[in-house]
C-alpha positions in Angstrom: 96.9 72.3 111.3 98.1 69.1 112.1 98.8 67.4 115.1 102.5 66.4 115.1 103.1 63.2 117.1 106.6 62.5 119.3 108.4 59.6 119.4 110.8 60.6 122.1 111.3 63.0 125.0 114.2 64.8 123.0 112.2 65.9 119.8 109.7 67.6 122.3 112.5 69.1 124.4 114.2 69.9 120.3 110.9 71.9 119.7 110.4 73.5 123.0 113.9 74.5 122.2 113.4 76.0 118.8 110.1 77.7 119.8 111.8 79.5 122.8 114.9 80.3 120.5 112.1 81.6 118.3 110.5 83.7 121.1 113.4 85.5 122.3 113.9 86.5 118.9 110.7 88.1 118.4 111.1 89.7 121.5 114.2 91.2 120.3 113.2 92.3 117.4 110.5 94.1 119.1 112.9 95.5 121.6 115.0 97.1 118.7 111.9 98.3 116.9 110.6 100.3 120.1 114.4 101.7 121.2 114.5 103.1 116.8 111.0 104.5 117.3 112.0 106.3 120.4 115.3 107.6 119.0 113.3 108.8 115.9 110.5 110.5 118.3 112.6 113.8 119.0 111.5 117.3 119.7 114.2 118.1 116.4 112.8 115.6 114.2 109.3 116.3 115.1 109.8 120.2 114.2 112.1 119.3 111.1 109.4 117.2 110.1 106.3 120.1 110.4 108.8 122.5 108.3 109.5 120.2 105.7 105.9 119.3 105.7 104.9 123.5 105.1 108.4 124.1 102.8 106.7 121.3 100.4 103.2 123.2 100.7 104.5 126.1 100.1 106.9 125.7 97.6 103.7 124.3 95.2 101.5 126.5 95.9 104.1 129.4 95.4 103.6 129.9 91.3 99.8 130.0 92.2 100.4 132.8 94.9 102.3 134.9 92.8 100.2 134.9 89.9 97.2 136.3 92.2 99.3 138.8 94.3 101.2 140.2 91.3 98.7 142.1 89.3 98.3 143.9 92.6 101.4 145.0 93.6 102.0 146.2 89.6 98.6 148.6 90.6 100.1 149.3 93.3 103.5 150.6 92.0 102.1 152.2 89.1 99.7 154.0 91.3 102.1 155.0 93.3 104.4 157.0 90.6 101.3 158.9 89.5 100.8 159.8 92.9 97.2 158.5 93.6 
């Protein structure tokens, strides 16, 4: 990086300008990125989020389920009307 060089008093005071403009700015943005992270951290959200997160799980691995719990519950049923 390069050194930049001043003529004057006011292009310094221009740049310390800019750079605290610049500053406040960050720190604003930071400001509104903690206060939406905060907002977003609620006990609602969090559970919503752990029940979507099983309802996806779930709703995959549902065809699998069935086709390894059904042939039992057909034994079962036919079993059941011979009366064993």
């Amino acid at each position: 990086m390069e050194t930049k060089k001043y003529s004057s008093y006011a292009e310094i005071e221009r740049d310390l300008e800019i750079l605290k403009l610049e500053k406040e700015i960050n720190y604003q943005k930071l400001v509104l990125s903690f206060q939406r992270t905060k907002e977003s951290i609620t006990p609602q959200s969090i559970v919503s989020g752990v029940f979507s997160s099983y309802k996806d799980y779930f709703t995959r691995s549902y065809p699998q389920v069935l086709q390894s719990i059904l042939p039992y519950i057909i034994n079962w049923f036919i079993n059941k009307k011979r009366g064993n």
